[in-house]
C-alpha positions, -999 to +999 in steps of 0.1 A: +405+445-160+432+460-137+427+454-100+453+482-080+447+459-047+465+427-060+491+446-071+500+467-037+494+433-017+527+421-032+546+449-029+538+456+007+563+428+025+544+397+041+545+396+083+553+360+080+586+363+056+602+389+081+636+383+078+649+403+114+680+426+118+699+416+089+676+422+056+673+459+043+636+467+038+618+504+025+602+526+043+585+563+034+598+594+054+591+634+048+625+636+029+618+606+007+626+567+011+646+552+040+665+522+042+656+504+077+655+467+091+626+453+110+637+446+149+601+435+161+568+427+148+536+439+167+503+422+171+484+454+158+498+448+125+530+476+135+566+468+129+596+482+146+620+494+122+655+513+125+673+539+100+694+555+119+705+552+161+666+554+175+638+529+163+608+540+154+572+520+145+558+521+116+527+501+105+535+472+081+518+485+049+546+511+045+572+493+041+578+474+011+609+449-005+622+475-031+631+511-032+608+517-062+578+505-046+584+525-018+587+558-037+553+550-052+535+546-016+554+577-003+519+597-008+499+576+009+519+574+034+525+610+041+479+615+036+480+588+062+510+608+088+485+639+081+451+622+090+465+607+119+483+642+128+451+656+127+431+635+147+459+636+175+454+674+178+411+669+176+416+647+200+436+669+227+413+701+217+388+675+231+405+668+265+410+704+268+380+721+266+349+712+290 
């Protein structure tokens, strides 16, 4: 019998492994899969990454080792950046109205 959680549990990298500034790790993105490196590691289980100039956090079970695992989580990640879009917006109708 297959078991999908094993599998994604080593492709995901492991918070004590971090190798700071200098290793290239994955990362999903609207336009497909970035290369970043990890700058800081949150308690909450969020990393700070940077692709470009401006860092960005990203929680740690989206970003992965290789480019190939990261292509394969790219739609979970983008059903995850809709859910919590969506929530966010809920939310603030919520504030809003008395």
């Amino acid at each position: 019998m297959h078991n999908d959680n094993l599998i994604w549990r080593d492709c995901v990298i492991n918070k004590d492994k971090i190798i700071f500034n200098t290793q290239t790790y994955f990362t999903c993105a609207y336009s497909g899969v970035t290369a970043v490196s990890v700058l800081k590691l949150f308690d909450d289980g969020c990393v700070l990454v940077q692709a470009g100039k401006k860092p960005f956090v990203r929680p740690i079970q989206y970003v992965y080792n290789q480019y190939e695992h990261a292509r394969i989580g790219c739609r979970d990640w983008e059903h995850y950046e809709r859910k919590r879009k969506r929530s966010k917006r809920k939310n603030k109708k919520k504030k809003i109205s008395p």
